[in-house]
N, C-alpha and C positions, 0 to 999 in steps of 0.2 A: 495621629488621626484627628481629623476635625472634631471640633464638638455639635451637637444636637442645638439647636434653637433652643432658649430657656424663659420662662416666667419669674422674674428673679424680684421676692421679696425681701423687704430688710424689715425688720419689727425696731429699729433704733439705727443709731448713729455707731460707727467701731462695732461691729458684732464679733462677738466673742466666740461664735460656733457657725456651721454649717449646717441644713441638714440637706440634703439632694433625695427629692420626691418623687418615685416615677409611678405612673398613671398605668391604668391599667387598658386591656384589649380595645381596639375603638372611642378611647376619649383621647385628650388631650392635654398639656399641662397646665391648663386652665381647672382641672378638674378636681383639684384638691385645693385652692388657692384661696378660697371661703374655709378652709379649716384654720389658716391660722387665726384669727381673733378669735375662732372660737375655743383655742388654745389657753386664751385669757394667760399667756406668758410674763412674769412679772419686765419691768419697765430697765431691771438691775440686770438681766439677760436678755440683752440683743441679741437675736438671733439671723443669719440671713439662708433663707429657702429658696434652694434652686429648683426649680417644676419643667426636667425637660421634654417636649415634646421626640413621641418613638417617630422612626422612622414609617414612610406610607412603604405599604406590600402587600400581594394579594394573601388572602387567608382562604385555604383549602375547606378546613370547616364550615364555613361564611362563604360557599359557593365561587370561592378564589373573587371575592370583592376584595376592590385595595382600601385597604384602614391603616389609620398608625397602629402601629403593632410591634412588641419589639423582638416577634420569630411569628414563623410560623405555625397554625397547629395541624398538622394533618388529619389527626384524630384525639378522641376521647380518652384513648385508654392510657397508662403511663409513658410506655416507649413512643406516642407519637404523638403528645401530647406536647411536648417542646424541640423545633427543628435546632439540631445543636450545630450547625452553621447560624444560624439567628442569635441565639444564647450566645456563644463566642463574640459574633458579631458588637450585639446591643453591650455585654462586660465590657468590650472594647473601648464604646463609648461611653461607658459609666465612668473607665480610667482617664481618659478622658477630661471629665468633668472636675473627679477629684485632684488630679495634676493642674486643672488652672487652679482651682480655690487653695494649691499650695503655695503655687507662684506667687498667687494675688496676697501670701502672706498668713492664710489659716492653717494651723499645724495640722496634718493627719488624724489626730489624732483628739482633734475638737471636730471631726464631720462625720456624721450621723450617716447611711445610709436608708433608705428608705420605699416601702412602694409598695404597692397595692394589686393583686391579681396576679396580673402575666408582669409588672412592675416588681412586685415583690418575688419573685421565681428570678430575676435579672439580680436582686440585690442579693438573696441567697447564693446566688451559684459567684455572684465575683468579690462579697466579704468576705466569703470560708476561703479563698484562696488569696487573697491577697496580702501582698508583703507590709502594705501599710499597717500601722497600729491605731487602727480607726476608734472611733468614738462609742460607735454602736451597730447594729445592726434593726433595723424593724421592717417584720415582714406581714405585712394582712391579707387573711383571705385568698391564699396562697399556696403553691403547693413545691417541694422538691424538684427542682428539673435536671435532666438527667443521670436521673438516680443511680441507674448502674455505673456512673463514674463515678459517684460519692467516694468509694473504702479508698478506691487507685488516688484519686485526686485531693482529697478532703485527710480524711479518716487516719488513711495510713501514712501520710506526710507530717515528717516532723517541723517541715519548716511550713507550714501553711498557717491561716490566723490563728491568733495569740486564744488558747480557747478561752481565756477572761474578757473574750471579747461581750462585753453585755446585749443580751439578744432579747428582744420584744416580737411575740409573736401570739396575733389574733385571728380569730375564726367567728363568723353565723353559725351556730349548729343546723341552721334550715338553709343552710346556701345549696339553692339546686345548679347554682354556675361550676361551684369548686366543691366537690363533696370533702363533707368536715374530716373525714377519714384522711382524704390526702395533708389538710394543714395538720393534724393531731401526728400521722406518721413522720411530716416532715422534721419534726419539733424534736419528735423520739429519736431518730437518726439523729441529728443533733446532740443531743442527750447522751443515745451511746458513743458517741464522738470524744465525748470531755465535755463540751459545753455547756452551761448554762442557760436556762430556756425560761424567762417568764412566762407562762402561757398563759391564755383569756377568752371565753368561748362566749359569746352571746346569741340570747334567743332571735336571731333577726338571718336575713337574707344573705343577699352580694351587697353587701355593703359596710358602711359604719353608721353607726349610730351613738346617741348621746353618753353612754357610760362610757365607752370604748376610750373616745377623744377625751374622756377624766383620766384614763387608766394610762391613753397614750402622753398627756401633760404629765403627770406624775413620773412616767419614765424618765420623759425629759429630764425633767427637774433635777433627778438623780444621778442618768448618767453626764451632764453638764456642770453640777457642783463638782465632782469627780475629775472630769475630764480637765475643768478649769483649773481645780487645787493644784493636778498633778503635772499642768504642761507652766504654769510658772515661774 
């Protein structure tokens, strides 16, 4: 499968890791591309950030306007909340993306996944399956998508990811786009999964804000010392 168009930063020369950032309903991969300086990453971890743009399609919610988007939503409530032709689809091209950055030479296992909204619901649904032994997982503002495949797909699979997969996962407690209950469930399912869940809930909207991007540097930091010691 082809890959998506991408905003592709390097914070230094040789980078040491990946992370692949996907944006959430109606923006673009321009929309996170002001977070990294303010990442303030030391200069001893290069990092290089792929921001790709979703594909355009009409959104049913959104009066079937075409937006990049990476599924459809039909509806509000769980089961029509993420079109699982789209989710399939958009995984597609997340494998995609992580299959060039192995060619181009970065392990598996130095790339971060990443994303935000309907971004983050893409990076959940194809880390917890994926054969690679990724770096990390970070999901914000975000919710489960198609949840009743979870136990069949995720859960009851012995060979699905590694559950030492390291997972960052944030929420607004006032987001009226994603209600906090859907991020807090997602994390739990998780949890009872095997995995391990950082979690971080702040007082703010659909968005991020200044503590968040401390809490999200400091992931960093961690699972990249790590990831670097161990691939070697």
């Amino acid at each position: 499968m082809s890959q998506p168009d991408s905003v592709i930063l390097e914070t230094g020369a040789d980078p040491e890791g990946t992370i692949i950032w996907l944006h959430g309903l109606g923006a673009d991969g321009h929309d996170f591309e002001a977070i990294v300086p303010e990442l303030h990453l030391p200069a001893s971890l290069p990092l290089r950030f792929v921001f790709p743009h979703a594909p355009v399609r009409p959104v049913t919610v959104n009066g079937g306007m075409r937006m990049r988007a990476w599924y459809d939503i039909r509806s509000f409530d769980a089961e029509g909340r993420a079109d699982e032709a789209g989710v399939r689809e958009s995984s597609a091209l997340l494998d995609a993306l992580v299959s060039a950055e192995i060619e181009r030479g970065m392990p598996a296992a130095r790339i971060v996944l990443a994303g935000f909204s309907q971004g983050g619901a893409i990076v959940l649904h194809n880390a917890l399956r994926s054969r690679q032994r990724l770096a990390g997982l970070m999901a914000l503002s975000t919710y489960m998508p198609l949840p009743h495949l979870f136990d069949a797909e995720v859960a009851g699979r012995a060979d699905s990811q590694d559950r030492a997969l390291p997972v960052f996962m944030a929420h607004g407690n006032q987001d009226p786009m994603v209600p906090f209950a859907a991020g807090a469930e997602a994390a739990e399912m998780l949890r009872s999964a095997g995995f391990e869940v950082e979690w971080h809930d702040y007082p703010m909207a659909h968005g991020v804000c200044p503590q968040e991007i401390a809490d999200i540097r400091a992931w960093l930091l961690a699972v990249y010392e790590r990831a670097v010691s161990t691939s070697k």
